[in-house]
C-alpha positions as CSV (number, residue, x, y, z in Angstrom):
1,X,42.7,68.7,73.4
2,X,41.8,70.8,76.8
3,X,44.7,71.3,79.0
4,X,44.3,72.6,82.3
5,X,46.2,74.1,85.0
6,X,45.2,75.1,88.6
7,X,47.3,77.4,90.7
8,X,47.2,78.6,94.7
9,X,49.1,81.0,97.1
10,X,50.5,77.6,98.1
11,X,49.6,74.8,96.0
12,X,49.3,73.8,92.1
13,X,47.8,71.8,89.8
14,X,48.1,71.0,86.4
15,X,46.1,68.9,84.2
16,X,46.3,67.8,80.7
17,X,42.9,66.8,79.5
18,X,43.6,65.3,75.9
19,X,40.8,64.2,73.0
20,X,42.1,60.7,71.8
21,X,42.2,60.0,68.3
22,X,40.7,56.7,67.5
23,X,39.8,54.6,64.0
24,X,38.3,51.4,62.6
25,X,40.5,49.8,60.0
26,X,37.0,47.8,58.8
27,X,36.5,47.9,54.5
28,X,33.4,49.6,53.5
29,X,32.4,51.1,50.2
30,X,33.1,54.4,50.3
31,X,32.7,57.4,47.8
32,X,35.9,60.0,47.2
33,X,34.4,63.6,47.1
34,X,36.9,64.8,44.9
35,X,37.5,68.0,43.8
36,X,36.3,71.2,45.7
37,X,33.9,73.8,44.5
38,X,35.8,76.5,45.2
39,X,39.4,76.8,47.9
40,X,39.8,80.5,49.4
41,X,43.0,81.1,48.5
42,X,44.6,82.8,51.6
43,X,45.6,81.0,55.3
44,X,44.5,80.6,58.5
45,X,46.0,79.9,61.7
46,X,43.9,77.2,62.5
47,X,40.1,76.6,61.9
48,X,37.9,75.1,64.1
49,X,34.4,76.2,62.9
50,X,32.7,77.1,60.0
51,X,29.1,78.9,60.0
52,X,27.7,79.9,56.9
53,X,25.9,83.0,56.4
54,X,22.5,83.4,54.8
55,X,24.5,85.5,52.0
56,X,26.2,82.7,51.4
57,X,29.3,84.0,53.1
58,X,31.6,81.8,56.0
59,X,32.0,83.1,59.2
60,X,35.5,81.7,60.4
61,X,37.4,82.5,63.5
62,X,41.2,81.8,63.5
63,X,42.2,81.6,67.3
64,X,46.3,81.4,66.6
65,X,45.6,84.7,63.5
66,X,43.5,86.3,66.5
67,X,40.9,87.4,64.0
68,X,37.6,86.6,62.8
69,X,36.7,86.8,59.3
70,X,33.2,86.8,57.0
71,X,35.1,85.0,53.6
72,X,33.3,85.2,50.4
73,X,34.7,80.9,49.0
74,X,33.5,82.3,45.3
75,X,35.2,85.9,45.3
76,X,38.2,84.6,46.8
77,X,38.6,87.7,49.9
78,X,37.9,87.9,53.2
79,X,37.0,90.6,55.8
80,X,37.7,91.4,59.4
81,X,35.5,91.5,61.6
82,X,35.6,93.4,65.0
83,X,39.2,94.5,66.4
84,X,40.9,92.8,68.6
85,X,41.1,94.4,72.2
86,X,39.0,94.1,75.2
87,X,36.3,96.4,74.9
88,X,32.8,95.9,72.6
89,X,33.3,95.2,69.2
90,X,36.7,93.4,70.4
91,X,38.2,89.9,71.6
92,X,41.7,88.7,71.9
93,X,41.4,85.1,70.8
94,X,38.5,84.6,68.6
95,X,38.1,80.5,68.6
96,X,34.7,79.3,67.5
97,X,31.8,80.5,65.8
98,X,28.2,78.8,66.4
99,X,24.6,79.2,64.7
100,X,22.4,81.1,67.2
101,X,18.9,81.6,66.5
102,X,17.5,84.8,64.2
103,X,20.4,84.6,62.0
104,X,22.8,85.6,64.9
105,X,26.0,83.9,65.8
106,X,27.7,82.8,68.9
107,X,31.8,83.6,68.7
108,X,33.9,81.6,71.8
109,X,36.4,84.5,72.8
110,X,39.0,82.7,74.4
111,X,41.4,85.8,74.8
112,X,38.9,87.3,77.3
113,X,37.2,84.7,78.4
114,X,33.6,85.2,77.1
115,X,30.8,83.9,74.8
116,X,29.8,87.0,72.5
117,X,26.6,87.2,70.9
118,X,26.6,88.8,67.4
119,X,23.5,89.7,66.0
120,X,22.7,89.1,61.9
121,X,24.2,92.3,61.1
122,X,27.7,90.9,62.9
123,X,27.5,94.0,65.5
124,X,28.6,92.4,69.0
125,X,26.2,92.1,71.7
126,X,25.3,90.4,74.8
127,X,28.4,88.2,76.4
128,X,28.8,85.1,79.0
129,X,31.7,83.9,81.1
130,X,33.3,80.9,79.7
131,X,33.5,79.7,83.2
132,X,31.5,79.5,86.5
133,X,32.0,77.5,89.9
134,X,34.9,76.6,92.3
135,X,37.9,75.3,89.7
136,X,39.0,73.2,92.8
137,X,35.7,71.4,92.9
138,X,33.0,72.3,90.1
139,X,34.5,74.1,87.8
140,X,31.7,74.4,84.6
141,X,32.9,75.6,81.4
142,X,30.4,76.9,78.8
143,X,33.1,76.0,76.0
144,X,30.5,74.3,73.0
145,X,30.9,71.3,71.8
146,X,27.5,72.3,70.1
147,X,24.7,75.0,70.1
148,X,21.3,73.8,69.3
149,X,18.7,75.8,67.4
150,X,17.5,77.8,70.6
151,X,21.1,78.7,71.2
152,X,21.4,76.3,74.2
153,X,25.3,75.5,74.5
154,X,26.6,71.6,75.3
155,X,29.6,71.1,76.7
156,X,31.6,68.6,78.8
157,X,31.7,68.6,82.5
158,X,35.3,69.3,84.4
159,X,35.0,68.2,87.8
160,X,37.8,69.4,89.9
161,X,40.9,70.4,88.4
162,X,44.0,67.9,90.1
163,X,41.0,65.6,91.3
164,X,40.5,61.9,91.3
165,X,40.7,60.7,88.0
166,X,37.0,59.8,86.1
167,X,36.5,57.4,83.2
168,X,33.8,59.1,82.3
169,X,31.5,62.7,81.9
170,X,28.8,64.1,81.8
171,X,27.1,66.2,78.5
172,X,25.6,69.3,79.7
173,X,23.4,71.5,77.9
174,X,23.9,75.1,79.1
175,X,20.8,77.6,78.7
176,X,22.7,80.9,78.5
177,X,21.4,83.7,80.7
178,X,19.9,81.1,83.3
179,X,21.5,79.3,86.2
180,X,20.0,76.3,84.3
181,X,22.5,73.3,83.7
182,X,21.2,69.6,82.6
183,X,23.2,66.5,82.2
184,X,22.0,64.8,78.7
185,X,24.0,61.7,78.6
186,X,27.4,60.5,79.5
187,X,30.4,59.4,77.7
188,X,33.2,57.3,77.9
189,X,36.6,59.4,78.5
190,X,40.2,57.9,77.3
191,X,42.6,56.7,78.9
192,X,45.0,58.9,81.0
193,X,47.4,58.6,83.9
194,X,48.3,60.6,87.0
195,X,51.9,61.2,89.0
196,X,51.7,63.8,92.4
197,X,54.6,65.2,93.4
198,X,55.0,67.5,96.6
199,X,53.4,68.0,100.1
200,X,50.2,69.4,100.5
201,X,51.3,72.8,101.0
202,X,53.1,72.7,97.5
203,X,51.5,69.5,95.3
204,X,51.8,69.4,91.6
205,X,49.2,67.1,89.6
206,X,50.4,66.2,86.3
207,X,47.5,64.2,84.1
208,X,48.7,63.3,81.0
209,X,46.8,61.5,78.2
210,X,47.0,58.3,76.7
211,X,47.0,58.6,73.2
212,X,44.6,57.0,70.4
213,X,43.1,55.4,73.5
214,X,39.4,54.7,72.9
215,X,36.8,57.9,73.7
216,X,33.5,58.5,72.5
217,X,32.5,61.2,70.7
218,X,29.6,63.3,70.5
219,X,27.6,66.6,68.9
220,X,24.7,67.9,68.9
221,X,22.0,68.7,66.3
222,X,19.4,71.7,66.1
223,X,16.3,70.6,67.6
224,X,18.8,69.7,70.8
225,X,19.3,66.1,70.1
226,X,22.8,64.3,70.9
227,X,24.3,62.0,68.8
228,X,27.0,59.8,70.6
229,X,29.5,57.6,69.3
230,X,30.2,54.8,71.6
231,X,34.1,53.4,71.2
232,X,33.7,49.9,73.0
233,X,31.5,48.2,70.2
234,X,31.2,51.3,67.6
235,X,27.7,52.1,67.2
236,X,26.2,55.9,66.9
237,X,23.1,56.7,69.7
238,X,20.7,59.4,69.3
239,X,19.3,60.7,72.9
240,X,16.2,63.1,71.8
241,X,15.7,66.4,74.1
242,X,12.8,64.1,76.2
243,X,15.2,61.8,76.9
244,X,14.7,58.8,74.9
245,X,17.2,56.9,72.8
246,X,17.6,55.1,69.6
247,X,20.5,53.0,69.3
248,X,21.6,51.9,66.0
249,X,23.4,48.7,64.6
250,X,26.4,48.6,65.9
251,X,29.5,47.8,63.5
252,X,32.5,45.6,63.5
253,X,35.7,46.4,62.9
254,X,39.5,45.9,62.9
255,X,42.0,47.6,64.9
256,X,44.8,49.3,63.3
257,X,47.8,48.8,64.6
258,X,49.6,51.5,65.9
259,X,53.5,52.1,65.0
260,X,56.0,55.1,64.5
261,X,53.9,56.5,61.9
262,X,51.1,56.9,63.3
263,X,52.3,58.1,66.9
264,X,54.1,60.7,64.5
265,X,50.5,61.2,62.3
266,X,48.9,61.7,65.8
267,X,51.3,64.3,67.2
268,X,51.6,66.0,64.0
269,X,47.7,66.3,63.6
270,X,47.4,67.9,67.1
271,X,49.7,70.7,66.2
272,X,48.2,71.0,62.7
273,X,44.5,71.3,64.5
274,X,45.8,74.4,66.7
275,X,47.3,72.7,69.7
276,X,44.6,72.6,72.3
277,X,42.8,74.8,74.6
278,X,44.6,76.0,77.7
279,X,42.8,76.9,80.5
280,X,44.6,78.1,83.6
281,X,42.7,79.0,87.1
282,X,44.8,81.1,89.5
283,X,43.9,81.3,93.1
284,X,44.5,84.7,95.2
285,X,43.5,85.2,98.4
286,X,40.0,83.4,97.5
287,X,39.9,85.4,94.6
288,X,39.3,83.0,91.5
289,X,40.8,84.1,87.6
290,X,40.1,82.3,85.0
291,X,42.5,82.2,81.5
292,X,41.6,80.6,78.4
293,X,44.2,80.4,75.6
294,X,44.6,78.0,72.7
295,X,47.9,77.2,71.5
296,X,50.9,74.5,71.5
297,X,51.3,71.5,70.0
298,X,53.2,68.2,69.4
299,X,56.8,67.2,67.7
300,X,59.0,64.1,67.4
301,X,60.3,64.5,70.2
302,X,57.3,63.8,72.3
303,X,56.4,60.3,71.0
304,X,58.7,58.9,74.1
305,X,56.4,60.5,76.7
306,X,53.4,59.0,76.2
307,X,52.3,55.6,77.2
308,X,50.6,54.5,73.4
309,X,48.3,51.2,73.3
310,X,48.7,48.7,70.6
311,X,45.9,49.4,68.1
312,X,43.1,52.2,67.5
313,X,39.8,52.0,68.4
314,X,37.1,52.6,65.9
315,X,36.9,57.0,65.8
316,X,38.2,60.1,66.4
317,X,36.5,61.2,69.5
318,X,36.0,64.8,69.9
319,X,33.1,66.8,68.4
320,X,30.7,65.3,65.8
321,X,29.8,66.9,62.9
322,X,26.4,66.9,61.9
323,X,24.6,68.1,58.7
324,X,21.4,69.9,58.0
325,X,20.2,66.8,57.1
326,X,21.1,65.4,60.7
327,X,23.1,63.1,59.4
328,X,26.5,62.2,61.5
329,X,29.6,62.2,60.3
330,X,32.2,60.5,62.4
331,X,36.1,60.3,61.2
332,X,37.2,56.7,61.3
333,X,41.0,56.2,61.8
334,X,43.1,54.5,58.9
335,X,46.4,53.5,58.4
336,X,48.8,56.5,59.0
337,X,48.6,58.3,55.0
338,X,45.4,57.0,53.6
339,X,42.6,59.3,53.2
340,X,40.6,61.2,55.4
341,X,37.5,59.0,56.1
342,X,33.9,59.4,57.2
343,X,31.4,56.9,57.9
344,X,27.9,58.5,57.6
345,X,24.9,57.4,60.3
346,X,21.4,58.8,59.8
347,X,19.0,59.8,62.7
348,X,18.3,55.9,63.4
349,X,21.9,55.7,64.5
350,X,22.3,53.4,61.0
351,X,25.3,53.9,58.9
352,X,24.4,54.8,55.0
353,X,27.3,55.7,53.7
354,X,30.7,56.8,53.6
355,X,32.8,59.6,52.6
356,X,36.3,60.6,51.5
357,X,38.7,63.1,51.0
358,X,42.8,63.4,50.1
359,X,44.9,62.8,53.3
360,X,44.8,65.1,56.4
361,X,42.0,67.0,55.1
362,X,38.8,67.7,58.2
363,X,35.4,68.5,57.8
364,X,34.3,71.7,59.8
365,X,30.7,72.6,59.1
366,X,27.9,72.4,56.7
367,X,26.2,74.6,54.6
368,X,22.3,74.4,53.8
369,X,24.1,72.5,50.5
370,X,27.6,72.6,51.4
371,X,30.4,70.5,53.1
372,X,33.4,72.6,54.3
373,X,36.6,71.5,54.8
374,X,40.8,72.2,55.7
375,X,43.4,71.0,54.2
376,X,47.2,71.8,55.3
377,X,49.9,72.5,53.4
378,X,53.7,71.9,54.4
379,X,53.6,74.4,57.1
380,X,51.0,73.6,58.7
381,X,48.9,75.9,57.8
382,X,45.5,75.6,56.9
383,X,43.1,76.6,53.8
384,X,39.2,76.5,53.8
385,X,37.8,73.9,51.2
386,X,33.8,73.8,49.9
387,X,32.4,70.4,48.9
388,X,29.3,69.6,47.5
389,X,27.2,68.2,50.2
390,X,26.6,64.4,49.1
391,X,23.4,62.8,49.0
392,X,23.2,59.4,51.0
C-alpha cells in the first residue's frame, strides 16, 4: 500500500494509492510445507525483504524497528548494521534490501529518502534519490518492486499526484546512475474512487482504494525478465528483456465471497504487513521536498469506509516472489483462516504446483536452497521463518 500526499503554498492533494488483495477460491492439490528449518527467535517490526548472504546470513531491514540487521536463522542472533542518523553509514527508516551485483546489496532508506548501495563487506556506498520529476505531473519513484541481476531497479509509474484517475500503469525499469527510464509492460490497477473538495486556490483530492478489488501483480527475475499476473482471467506472463512474451494457460477459478471476516482479515493484514508507504511532496516557493515514511495501518473501525465488492479476484497483487529457480509464486486468496496459499508457475507461465503454509504466514525471499517466511504472533509482530525450498 503507497499513500500519497501532495501539498502547496495554496493548494493540496492527497492520495491514497492502495495494493488490493485478491484470491481464487479454485481446489488444486497442494503440498503443506510444514515445519521450519530453523525460526530466529527475536521480533521485527515488520519485514518486507529478505536477502541472503553468501555466508549464509539474512540481510533484513525492519522499517517500523528503524534498523537493519545481518541474522544468523541457525545461531539464533542478529547484528546491527549501520546507525541510524543521516550521514554515511546511517538511514532513518531502513525498508528494503535487494540483491545487487558482486555480492553487494541495495537498502531502500525511506527515512532519508535514498537508495544506498552496500558493498559485500556491508560498508555503505554510493546513494540515489528515491524520487525525481514534477510530483504535480511526473513524479518517478525509484521505490523496487524488483532489482535484476545488473542492479537495474523496477518500479511502478505515479503520474501526477491528485490527477485524473488511471486504470492502469506502467512497469519501469530504472538504470541507476543514468537518466535512462523504460516502460516494460503494463498492468492492470484496482479499483479506487475520487471526491474533490475546495476551490482551486485550496483543493483537497482524496483517492481512496477499493478493497480486494482485482490488480495484477508482478516481479521481476535476474536476467531482467517480468513475470505478470493478470487478474481478469488468471494466467501468469513472462515479458523477456527483448520484449517478447510467453503467455501461459490461463486458469479457472471461483470467487470467494467476501463478508465481515474477510474485510476484517484484509484490514488486519495491512497493519500486520507494516501499514504502507507514505510519501508526501511539499511545495515551497517552487521548491519541491520529498518525504517517504512507512507506517499506519487498518482497525475495525475502518471496514465502513470502504466501498468492498462482492467476491475476490484470483491473487494478491503486489510484488511477486520469484525463486532462483525462476519459478513464481503468486498468493491466491482463501476463505478468511485457511492457510496461506501459493500456486507455483514456471518460466512458461504454466502452473506446476502448489504450496502451503499455517494461516497468515508470507513468503519474503529465497535462498540459493531456501524459502523464507513471517509469521505473526498476537501482536502483530513478526518472526522470520526458513523453509526448505521445494522441488516442483
Amino acid at each position: 500500500m503507497v499513500h500519497c500526499r501532495l501539498a502547496a503554498r495554496s493548494a493540496a492533494a492527497c492520495t491514497a494509492l492502495a495494493v488490493g488483495l485478491i484470491t481464487p477460491s479454485f481446489v488444486r492439490a497442494q503440498t503443506s510445507m510444514g515445519t521450519p528449518n530453523a525460526v530466529f527467535p527475536e521480533d521485527f517490526g515488520t519485514v518486507q525483504t529478505v536477502r541472503e548472504l553468501p555466508d549464509g546470513r539474512v540481510l533484513v531491514a525492519d522499517p517500523l524497528g528503524k534498523e537493519l540487521y545481518a541474522v544468523d536463522m541457525d545461531a539464533g542472533v542478529r547484528t546491527v548494521i549501520g546507525s541510524l542518523g543521516q550521514g554515511p553509514e546511517e538511514y532513518l527508516q531502513p525498508d528494503a534490501v535487494w540483491a545487487l551485483p558482486g555480492d553487494s546489496t541495495l537498502l531502500v532508506d525511506l527515512g532519508n529518502g535514498r537508495n544506498v548501495a552496500l558493498d559485500p563487506d556491508l560498508r555503505f556506498g554510493p546513494t540515489s534519490p528515491l524520487a525525481t520529476g514534477d510530483p504535480r505531473s511526473s513524479l518517478v519513484l525509484a521505490l523496487p518492486q524488483g532489482v535484476d541481476g545488473l542492479g537495474r531497479i523496477y518500479s511502478r509509474s505515479m503520474g501526477g499526484l491528485g490527477g485524473a484517475l488511471s486504470d492502469s500503469a506502467a512497469i519501469m525499469r530504472i538504470t541507476r546512475g543514468t537518466p535512462g527510464i523504460d516502460t516494460v509492460a503494463m498492468f492492470k490497477l484496482q479499483g479506487r474512487t475520487q471526491t474533490r473538495s475546495g476551490d482551486a486556490n485550496n483543493q483537497n483530492v482524496q483517492i481512496s482504494p477499493v478493497p480486494l478489488s482485482p490488480e495484477d501483480a508482478w516481479g521481476v527475475a535476474a536476467d531482467g525478465s517480468v513475470a505478470v499476473a493478470r487478474s481478469v482471467d488468471y494466467h501468469v506472463e513472462w515479458i523477456s528483456p527483448d520484449g517478447s512474451m510467453t503467455r501461459g494457460t490461463a486458469i479457472s477459478f471461483d470467487a470467494v465471497r467476501i463478508g465481515t471476516a474477510e474485510k476484517e482479515e484484509y484490514l488486519t493484514t495491512q497493519s500486520r504487513n507494516g501499514g504502507g508507504i507514505q510519501v508526501a511532496a511539499t511545495i515551497n516557493n517552487g521548491a519541491i521536498e520529498m518525504n517517504f515514511s512507512r507506517g499506519g495501518g487498518g482497525n475495525r473501525r475502518e471496514i465502513d469506509q470502504y466501498e468492498w465488492p462482492d467476491r475476490k479476484p484470483p491473487f494478491y497483487s503486489g510484488r511477486l516472489n520469484i525463486d532462483v529457480e525462476d519459478r513464481v509464486w503468486v498468493q491466491r486468496h482463501v476463505d478468511a483462516g485457511e492457510p496461506s496459499t501459493y500456486d507455483i508457475f514456471d518460466r512458461r507461465g504454466e502452473h506446476v504446483g502448489a504450496v502451503s503454509f499455517e494461516h497468515g504466514k508470507r513468503v519474503v525471499g529465497f535462498g540459493p536452497t531456501s524459502v523464507y517466511v513471517v509469521r505473526y504472533d498476537d501482536f502483530d509482530l513478526n518472526y522470520l521463518e526458513r523453509y526448505d525450498l521445494p522441488s516442483t
